[in-house]
Structures are given as structure tokens and as C-alpha cells.
C-alpha positions in Angstrom: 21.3 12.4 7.1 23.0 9.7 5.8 25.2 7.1 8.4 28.0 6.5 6.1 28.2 6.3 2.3 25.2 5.1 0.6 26.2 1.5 -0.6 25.6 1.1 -4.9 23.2 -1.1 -4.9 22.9 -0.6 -9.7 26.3 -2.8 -9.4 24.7 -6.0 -7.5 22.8 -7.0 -10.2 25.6 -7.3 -12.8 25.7 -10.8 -14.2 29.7 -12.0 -14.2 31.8 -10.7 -17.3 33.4 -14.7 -17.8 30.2 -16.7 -16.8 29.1 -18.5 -19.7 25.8 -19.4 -18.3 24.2 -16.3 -17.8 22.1 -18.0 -14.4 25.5 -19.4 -13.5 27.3 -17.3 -10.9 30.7 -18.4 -10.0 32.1 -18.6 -6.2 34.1 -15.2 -6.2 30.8 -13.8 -7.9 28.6 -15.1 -5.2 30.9 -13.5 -2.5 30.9 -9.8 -4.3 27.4 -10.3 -4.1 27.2 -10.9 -0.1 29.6 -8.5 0.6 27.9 -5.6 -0.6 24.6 -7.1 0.5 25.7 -6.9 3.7 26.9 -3.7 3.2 23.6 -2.2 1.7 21.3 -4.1 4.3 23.4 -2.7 7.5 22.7 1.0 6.1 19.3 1.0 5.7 18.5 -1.1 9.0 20.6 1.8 10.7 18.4 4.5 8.9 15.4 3.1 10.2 16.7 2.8 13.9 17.7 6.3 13.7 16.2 8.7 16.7 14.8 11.4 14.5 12.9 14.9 14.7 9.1 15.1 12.8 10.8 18.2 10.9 13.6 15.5 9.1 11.1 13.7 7.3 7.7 16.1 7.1 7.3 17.6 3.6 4.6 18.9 1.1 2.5 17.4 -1.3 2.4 18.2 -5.1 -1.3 18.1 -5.6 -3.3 19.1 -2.0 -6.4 16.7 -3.3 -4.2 13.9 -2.8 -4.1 11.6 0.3 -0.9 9.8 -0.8 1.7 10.1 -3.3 4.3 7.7 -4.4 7.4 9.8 -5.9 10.2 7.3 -7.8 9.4 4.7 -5.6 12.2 1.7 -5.3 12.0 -1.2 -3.1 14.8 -3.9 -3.7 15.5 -7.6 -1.8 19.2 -8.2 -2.0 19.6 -11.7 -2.4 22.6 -14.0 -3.2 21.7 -14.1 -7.0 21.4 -10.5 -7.1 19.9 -6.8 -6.9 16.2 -7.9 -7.2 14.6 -4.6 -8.4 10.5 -5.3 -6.9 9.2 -2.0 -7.4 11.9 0.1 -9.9 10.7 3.4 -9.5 6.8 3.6 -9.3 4.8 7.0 -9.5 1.3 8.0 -9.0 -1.3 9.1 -6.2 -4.3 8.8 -4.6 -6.8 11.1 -4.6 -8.8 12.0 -1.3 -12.2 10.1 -1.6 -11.3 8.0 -4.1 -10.7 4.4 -5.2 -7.3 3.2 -7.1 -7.0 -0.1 -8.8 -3.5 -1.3 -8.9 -3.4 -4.1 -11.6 -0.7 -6.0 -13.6 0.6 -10.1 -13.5 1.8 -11.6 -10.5 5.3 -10.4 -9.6 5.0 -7.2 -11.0 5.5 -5.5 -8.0 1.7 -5.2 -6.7 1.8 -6.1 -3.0 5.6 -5.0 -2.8 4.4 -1.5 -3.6 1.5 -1.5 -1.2 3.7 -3.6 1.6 6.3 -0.6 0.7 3.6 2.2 1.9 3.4 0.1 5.4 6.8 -0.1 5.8 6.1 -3.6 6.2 8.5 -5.4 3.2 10.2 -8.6 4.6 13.6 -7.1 6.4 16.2 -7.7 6.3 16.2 -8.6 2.6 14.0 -6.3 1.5 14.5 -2.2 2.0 13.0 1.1 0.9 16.1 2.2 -1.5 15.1 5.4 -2.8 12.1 7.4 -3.6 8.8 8.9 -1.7 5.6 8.1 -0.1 4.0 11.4 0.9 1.3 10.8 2.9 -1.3 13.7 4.6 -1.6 12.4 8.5 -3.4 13.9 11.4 -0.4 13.9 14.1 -0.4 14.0 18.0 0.5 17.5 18.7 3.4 17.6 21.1 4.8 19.2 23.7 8.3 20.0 24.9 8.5 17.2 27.2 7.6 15.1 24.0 4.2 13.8 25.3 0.7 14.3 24.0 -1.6 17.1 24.8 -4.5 16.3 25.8 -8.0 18.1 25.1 -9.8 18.0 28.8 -13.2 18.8 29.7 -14.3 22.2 30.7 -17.0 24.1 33.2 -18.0 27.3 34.3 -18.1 27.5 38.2 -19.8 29.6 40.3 -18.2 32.7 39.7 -19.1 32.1 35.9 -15.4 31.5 34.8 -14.5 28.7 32.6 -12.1 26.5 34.3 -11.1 22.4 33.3 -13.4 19.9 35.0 -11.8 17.8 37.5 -12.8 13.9 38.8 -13.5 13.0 42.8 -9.7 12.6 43.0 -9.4 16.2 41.7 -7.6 15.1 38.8 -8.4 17.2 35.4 -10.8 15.0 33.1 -9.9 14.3 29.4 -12.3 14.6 26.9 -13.3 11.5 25.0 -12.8 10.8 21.0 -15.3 9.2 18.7 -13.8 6.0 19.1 -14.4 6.1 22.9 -10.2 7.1 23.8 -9.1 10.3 24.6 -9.2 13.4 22.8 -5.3 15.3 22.0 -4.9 17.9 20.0 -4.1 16.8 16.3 -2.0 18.7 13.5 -2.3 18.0 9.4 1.1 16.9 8.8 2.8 15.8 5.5 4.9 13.0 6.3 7.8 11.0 4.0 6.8 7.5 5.2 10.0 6.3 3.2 11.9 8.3 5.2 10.0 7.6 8.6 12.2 5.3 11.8 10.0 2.5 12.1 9.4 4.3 15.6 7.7 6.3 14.0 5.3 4.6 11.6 3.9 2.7 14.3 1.3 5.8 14.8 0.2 5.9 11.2 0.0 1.7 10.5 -3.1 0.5 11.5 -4.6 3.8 12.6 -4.4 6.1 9.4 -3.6 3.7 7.0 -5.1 -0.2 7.5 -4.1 -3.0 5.3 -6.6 -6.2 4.2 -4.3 -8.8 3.4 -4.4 -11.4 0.6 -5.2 -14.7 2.6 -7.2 -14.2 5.7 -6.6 -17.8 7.4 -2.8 -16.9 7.4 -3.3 -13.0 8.4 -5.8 -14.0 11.5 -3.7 -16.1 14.0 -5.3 -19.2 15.0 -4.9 -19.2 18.7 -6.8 -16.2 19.3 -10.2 -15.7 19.5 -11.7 -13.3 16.4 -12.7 -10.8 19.7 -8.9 -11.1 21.4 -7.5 -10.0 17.4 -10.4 -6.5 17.2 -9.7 -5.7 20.7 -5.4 -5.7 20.2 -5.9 -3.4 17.5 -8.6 -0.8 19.6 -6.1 -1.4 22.8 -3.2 -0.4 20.6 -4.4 2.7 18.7 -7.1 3.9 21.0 -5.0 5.6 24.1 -7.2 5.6 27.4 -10.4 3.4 26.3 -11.8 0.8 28.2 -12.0 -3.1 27.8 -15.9 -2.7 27.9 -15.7 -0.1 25.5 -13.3 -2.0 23.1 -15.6 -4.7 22.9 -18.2 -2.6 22.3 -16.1 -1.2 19.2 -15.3 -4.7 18.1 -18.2 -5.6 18.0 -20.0 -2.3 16.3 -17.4 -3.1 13.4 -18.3 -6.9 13.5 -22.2 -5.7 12.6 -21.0 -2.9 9.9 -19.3 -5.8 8.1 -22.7 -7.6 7.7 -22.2 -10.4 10.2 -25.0 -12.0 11.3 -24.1 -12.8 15.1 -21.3 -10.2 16.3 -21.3 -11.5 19.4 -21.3 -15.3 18.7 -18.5 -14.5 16.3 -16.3 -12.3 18.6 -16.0 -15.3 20.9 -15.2 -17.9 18.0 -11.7 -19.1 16.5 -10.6 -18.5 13.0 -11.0 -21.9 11.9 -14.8 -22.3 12.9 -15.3 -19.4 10.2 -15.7 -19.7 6.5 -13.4 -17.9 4.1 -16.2 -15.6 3.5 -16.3 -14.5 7.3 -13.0 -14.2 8.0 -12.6 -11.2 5.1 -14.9 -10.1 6.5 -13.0 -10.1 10.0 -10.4 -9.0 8.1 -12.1 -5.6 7.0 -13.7 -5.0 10.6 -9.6 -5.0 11.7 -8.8 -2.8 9.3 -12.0 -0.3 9.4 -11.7 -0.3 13.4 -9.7 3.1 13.9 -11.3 4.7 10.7 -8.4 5.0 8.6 -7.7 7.5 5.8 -6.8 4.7 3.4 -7.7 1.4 3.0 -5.0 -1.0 1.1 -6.9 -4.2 -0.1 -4.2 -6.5 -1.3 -6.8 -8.6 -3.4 -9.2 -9.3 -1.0 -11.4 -11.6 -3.1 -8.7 -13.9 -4.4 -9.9 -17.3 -2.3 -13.1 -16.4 -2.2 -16.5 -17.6 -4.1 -18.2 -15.1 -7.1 -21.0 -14.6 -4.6 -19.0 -13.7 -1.6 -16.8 -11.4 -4.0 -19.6 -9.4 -4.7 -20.5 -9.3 -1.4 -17.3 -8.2 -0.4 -16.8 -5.4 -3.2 -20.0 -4.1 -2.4 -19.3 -3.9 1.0 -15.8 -1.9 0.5 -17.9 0.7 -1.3 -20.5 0.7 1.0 -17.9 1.3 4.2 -15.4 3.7 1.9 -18.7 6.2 1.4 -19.1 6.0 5.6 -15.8 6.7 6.6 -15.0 9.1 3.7 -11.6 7.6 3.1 -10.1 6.1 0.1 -8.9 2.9 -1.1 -6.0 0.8 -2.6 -7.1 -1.9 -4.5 -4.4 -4.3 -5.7 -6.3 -7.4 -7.8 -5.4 -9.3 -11.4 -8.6 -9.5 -11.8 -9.7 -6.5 -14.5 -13.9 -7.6 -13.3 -13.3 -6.1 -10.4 -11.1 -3.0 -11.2 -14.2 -1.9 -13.7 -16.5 -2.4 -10.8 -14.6 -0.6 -8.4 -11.9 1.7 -9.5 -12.3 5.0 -10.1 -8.2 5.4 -11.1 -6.2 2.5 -12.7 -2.7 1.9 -12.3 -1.2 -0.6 -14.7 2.2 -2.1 -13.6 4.6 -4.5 -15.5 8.1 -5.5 -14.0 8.3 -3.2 -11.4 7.3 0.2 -13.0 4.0 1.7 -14.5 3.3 1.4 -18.1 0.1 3.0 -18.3 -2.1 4.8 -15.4 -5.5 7.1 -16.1 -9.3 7.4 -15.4 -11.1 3.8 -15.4 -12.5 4.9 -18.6 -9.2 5.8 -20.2 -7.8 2.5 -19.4 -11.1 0.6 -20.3 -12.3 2.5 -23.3 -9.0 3.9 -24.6 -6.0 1.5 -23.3 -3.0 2.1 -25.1 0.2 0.0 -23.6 0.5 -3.8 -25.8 0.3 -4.7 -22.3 -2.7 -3.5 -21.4 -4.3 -4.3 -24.3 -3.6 -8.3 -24.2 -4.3 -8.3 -20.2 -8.0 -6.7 -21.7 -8.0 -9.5 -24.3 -6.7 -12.4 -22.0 -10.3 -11.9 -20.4 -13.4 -13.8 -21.4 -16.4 -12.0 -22.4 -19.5 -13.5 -22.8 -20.5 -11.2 -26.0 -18.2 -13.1 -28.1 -17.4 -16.5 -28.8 -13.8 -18.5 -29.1 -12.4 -21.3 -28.7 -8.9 -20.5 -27.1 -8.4 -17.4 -25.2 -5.6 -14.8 -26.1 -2.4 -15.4 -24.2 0.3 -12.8 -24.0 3.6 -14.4 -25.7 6.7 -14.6 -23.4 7.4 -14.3 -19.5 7.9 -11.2 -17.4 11.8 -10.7 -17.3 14.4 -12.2 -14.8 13.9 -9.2 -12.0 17.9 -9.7 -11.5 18.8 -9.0 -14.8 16.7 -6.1 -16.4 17.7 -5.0 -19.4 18.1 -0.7 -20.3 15.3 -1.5 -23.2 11.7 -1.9 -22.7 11.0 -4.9 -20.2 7.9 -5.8 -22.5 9.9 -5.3 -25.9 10.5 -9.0 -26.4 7.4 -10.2 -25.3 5.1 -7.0 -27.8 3.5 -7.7 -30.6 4.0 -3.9 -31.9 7.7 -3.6 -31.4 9.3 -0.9 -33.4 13.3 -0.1 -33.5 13.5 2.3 -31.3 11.9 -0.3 -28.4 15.6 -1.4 -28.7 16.8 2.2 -26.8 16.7 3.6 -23.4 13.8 2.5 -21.3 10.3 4.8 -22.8 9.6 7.8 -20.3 6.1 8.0 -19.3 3.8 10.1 -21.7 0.6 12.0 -20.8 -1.9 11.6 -23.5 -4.7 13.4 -22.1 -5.0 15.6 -18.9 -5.5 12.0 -17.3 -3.8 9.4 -18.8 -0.4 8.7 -19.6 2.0 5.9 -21.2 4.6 4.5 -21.2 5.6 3.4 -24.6 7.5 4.7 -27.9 4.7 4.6 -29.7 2.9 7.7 -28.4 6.4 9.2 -27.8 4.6 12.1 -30.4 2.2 13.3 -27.7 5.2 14.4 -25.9 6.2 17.3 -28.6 2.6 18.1 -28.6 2.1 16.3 -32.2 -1.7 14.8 -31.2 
């Protein structure tokens, strides 16, 4: 239910009619711009303070054999230039079990996408506009009261009827979870994370879905020892479990991450690890509830060619334990062909081309694709400068109606000049974005 009127957020990003200087924006100009930023920024903060029921933002999901789907996705950060337009309507999923590579330049909307699904994107700037994020979650069942129910331990007494166990205090005694907490009942629920108060995403961030951030040394805090960082995260998410048996947890997950001394580690600060270790502390956060998905925001970035492996094989190794499935955002197209088993490609804010890893490898279609494929070395051929793809990714103010990669393709054709190109499926499991398989969709093949 909506506060007041939705503010129009397509009219912020208007460059002014009399400006010569298309990056000049005059005083009056800048003040339009603040005005309605303020406007758009107090209506979405207010949406996400809002006391909701579960029913307002539980729905369905299209395909059952996904774990997440983003639906027309669009994340903006109002800011006194302008509308910018980080993620402009992104669409695809994630299949249970499986591993997606998100892939593209740097500032095509990557990490706001994945920051999106966390409800994390820096506020107040940055807000969800529009769109979905359906997500499968296994809920707290509740009661009237609003509270929890618990799952308590039972016996049969003398008389042979089953009856709940009770402690010396004659309190009834709650059954424990895998992860040593107590057990509640649980429900499969569809939620709308865009749509979720931030109330409300708090039980789903970190517990069902865990993020490994880009740069370890600024995620870890450096005041805290690596044992105090696992233990806040068990303490949080695992209701009723015990100090001892959070640092048993912590470190359990320090030894699953292949480090050699779990317990000289635990008591250690960030900055007497290497880069190598704290990933590695990194994962064991994230892995520490078992989550349903794992969002790697290119977790090999500042790290060494050996450690990378070390580290990829490692994400495949824990995704087959846990059975869960992973988000893998990277510019690096190595490690995508390692790992992925889907590929998302994404260029100013949208997807351009998405399919199988061997669609995108074997078959890519999009210009775009194509030169990010030739912009990488190979060691089966020889040259002596490597491709670059002409031009810059557009002003993410400004975007034009056209194709955002018309003026920077190689295979431009007239009608790149029109409305932006609709996404075109190809095959059964790849589609495109581009006018030049605009055929495929009248089923000319």
C-alpha cells in the first residue's frame, strides 16, 4: 500500500532544455533535482519502516526449481546530477543447486544487483524503485501472540502416554537444531524481498542468504578478533545456543574452509592474516548458518592465481555440502568457465545476453559479449596487442531510448537507432538482447 503518491523518478534524469553543456546543470536545474529527490527518497525510506503482515509481501514463484528470481528489477541513487539508473530493469533466476555467474565491466550494475537482493544498497541514496526479488525461504512459523513455536522434546511416562519432557525446574525442554539452537516449526514461504520492511529482512540476511564481499580487510572489522566476528553471526541467527557451542561452530567452519590452525586463528586479528586467510574468514561467516544462497561479489579480486584456485575450488567443494546455490559476480570470464553453470551478461544496468555456460562460451551472440571473449588472452594464439572494445559504457544519468552499446558496436545496423531491443530467446536456454536476432522472435530460425 502505497504512503502517498509514488514520486516520478523517469523525469529526474532529464538534462535542462537551455543548458548548452549537456554536463552543465544550471542552479534552478540543480534545485528541481533536490526537490524531487527528497521527495522520492522520503517515500521509499517510509515503505521500508512500514509495520507490515507476511501475507503483504509473500507471493509465488514462476518456475518451482528456482531459489530466487529477479522480476524487472530497478535500483536507482538519486543524486544532485540526476536519476542514476544502477540496475534498469534486470531479469533472470537461480536455479536450486546451481551456480550463476553474473559478468559484465565495472559499473554495470554487478554488485548493485546482488547488494539489491540484501536489501543492503547504500540509503538513503540508493532505493529499490520497482521490480521483484522472489526468494523461496523457510519461515519461523508463528503464533497469534506473534512469537515463535517452538518444537520441544517429548517422552512417554509411566502410564505409556506421550507427554513433553520437562527440565529440574519443570520447565518444558526445547528440542535442539543442527546448528546447536533451538528447533521452531518452519513453513516454505515465497517472499518479495523488494517489498520486505527492513524488519523483516533481518531473518533472511545472513541466515538464508550470506554474502562474501569484494575486499575482505574492509568487510572484517579490525578491532575484533576473527572468533568475536563468527560468534556475532552464530549469536544473531542461532536463537538459544550457547557461547561454548558457538565457538564450537566457529570453529567447525574455520576447519571446513581449509585453515590450518582454527583455533590459533579464531583468537587472531584481521591484520595478522594474509589476504588468502581472511577470504577464507570471509566464507566461514558466510557458510556459518547454512544458507540457501551464497552471493560472492568477486571473491578472488585481491587475491594471488594460486589462492584463487584455492578459493574457487573450495566454493564448489562447500556448495556440494550444503546443497545450496551460488551467485557469483566476477569480470573475470576464467573463472565464470570454471565455475558457472548459468551466465548472466550485464551492460549498463540491464541484461544483454543470459544462457547455459556453454551457450555463452561456445555460442555468444551479443557484440558485447563477443569482444569481452576477445579482450581475454589465450595462450593458443599469439598477438601482439589485445582487442579492446571501442568507446565507454554510457553516462548512467543520461541513457539514451536506443541501444546503450549502439555507439560503441561494431555491427550496428539502422534499426539499433529505435527503441531499446527486447530480450530474445534463441534456444530453450538462451536469450538476447539485440536487433540482430530480432528474427528468432517470429520463429524465423
Amino acid at each position: 500500500m502505497a504512503l502517498f503518491n509514488k514520486p516520478k523518478t523517469e523525469n529526474s534524469n532529464e538534462a535542462p532544455k537551455k543548458a548548452k553543456n549537456s554536463h552543465y546543470i544550471s542552479r534552478s536545474e540543480q534545485k528541481r533535482i533536490s526537490k524531487e529527490n527528497s521527495k522520492a527518497i522520503k517515500y521509499y525510506e517510509k515503505l521500508k519502516k512500514r509495520k507490515v503482515k507476511v501475507d503483504d509481501y509473500t507471493t509465488q514463484m514462476n518456475d518451482e526449481n528456482n531459489v530466487i528470481e529477479f522480476d524487472d528489477l530497478h535500483t536507482y541513487f538519486f543524486s544532485d546530477a540526476g536519476t542514476v539508473k544502477a540496475v534498469n530493469g534486470v531479469s533472470f533466476s537461480i536455479p536450486a543447486g546451481s551456480t550463476v555467474g553474473v559478468v559484465g565491466e565495472s559499473g554495470c550494475g554487478k554488485s548493485v544487483t546482488s547488494l539489491s537482493l540484501m536489501q543492503l544498497v547504500q540509503a538513503p541514496s540508493g532505493q529499490i524503485v520497482s521490480g521483484s526479488i522472489r526468494f523461496k525461504s523457510n519461515m519461523f512459523k508463528l503464533d497469534k501472540m506473534g512469537k515463535k513455536i517452538p518444537v520441544y522434546e517429548e517422552e512417554v511416562d509411566e502410564n505409556g502416554v506421550l507427554q513433553v519432557k520437562k527440565d529440574e525446574k519443570g520447565k518444558p525442554i526445547i528440542k535442539r537444531n543442527e546448528l546447536g539452537g533451538n528447533l521452531y516449526e518452519m513453513e516454505e514461504r515465497v517472499v518479495d524481498i523488494a517489498k520486505m520492511p527492513t524488519s523483516a529482512i533481518r531473518s533472511i540476511r545472513g541466515r538464508e542468504i550470506a554474502m562474501i564481499f569484494q575486499e575482505p580487510m574492509t568487510s572484517l572489522n579490525p578491532v575484533f578478533t576473527i572468533g568475536n566476528q563468527l560468534d556475532e553471526v552464530g549469536l544473531l541467527h542461532i536463537e538459544g545456543i550457547s557461547k561454548e557451542k558457538v565457538k564450537e561452530r566457529s570453529i567447525e567452519m574455520l576447519k571446513l574452509v581449509g585453515i590450518a590452525d582454527p583455533e590459533g586463528v579464531y583468537k587472531k586479528y584481521p591484520h595478522e592474516l594474509s589476504g588468502g586467510m581472511r577470504q577464507r574468514v570471509m566464507i566461514a561467516i558466510a557458510l556459518l548458518c547454512n544458507p540457501k544462497l551464497i552471493v560472492a561479489d568477486e571473491p578472488t579480486t585481491a587475491l594471488d592465481v594460486t589462492i584463487q584456485a584455492q578459493i574457487l575450488d573450495l566454493l564448489r567443494e562447500i556448495k556440494t555440502k550444503i546443497n545450496g546455490s551460488i551467485m557469483l559476480i566476477t569480470h573475470d570470464l576464467g573463472v565464470v568457465a570454471e565455475m558457472a553453470d548459468y551466465v548472466v551478461v550485464m551492460y549498463a544496468g540491464k541484461v544483454i545476453e543470459m544462457g547455459t555456460a556453454e551457450d555463452i562460451f561456445d555460442r555468444p551472440m551479443h557484440p558485447y559479449t563477443i569482444g569481452l571473449q576477445k579482450s581475454k588472452p589465450t595462450v593458443d594464439q599469439e598477438t601482439d596487442k589485445l582487442y579492446c572494445i571501442p568507446g565507454f559504457v554510457p553516462n548512467p544519468i543520461n541513457m539514451p531510448n536506443y541501444c546503450y552499446f549502439r555507439d560503441r558496436c561494431e555491427k550496428c545496423v539502422k534499426k539499433c537507432s529505435g527503441d531499446y531491443p527486447q530480450l530474445v530467446k534463441v534456444s530453450d536456454t538462451h536469450s538476447v538482447s539485440c536487433y540482430l536476432y530480432e528474427d528468432y522472435q517470429k520463429g524465423d530460425k
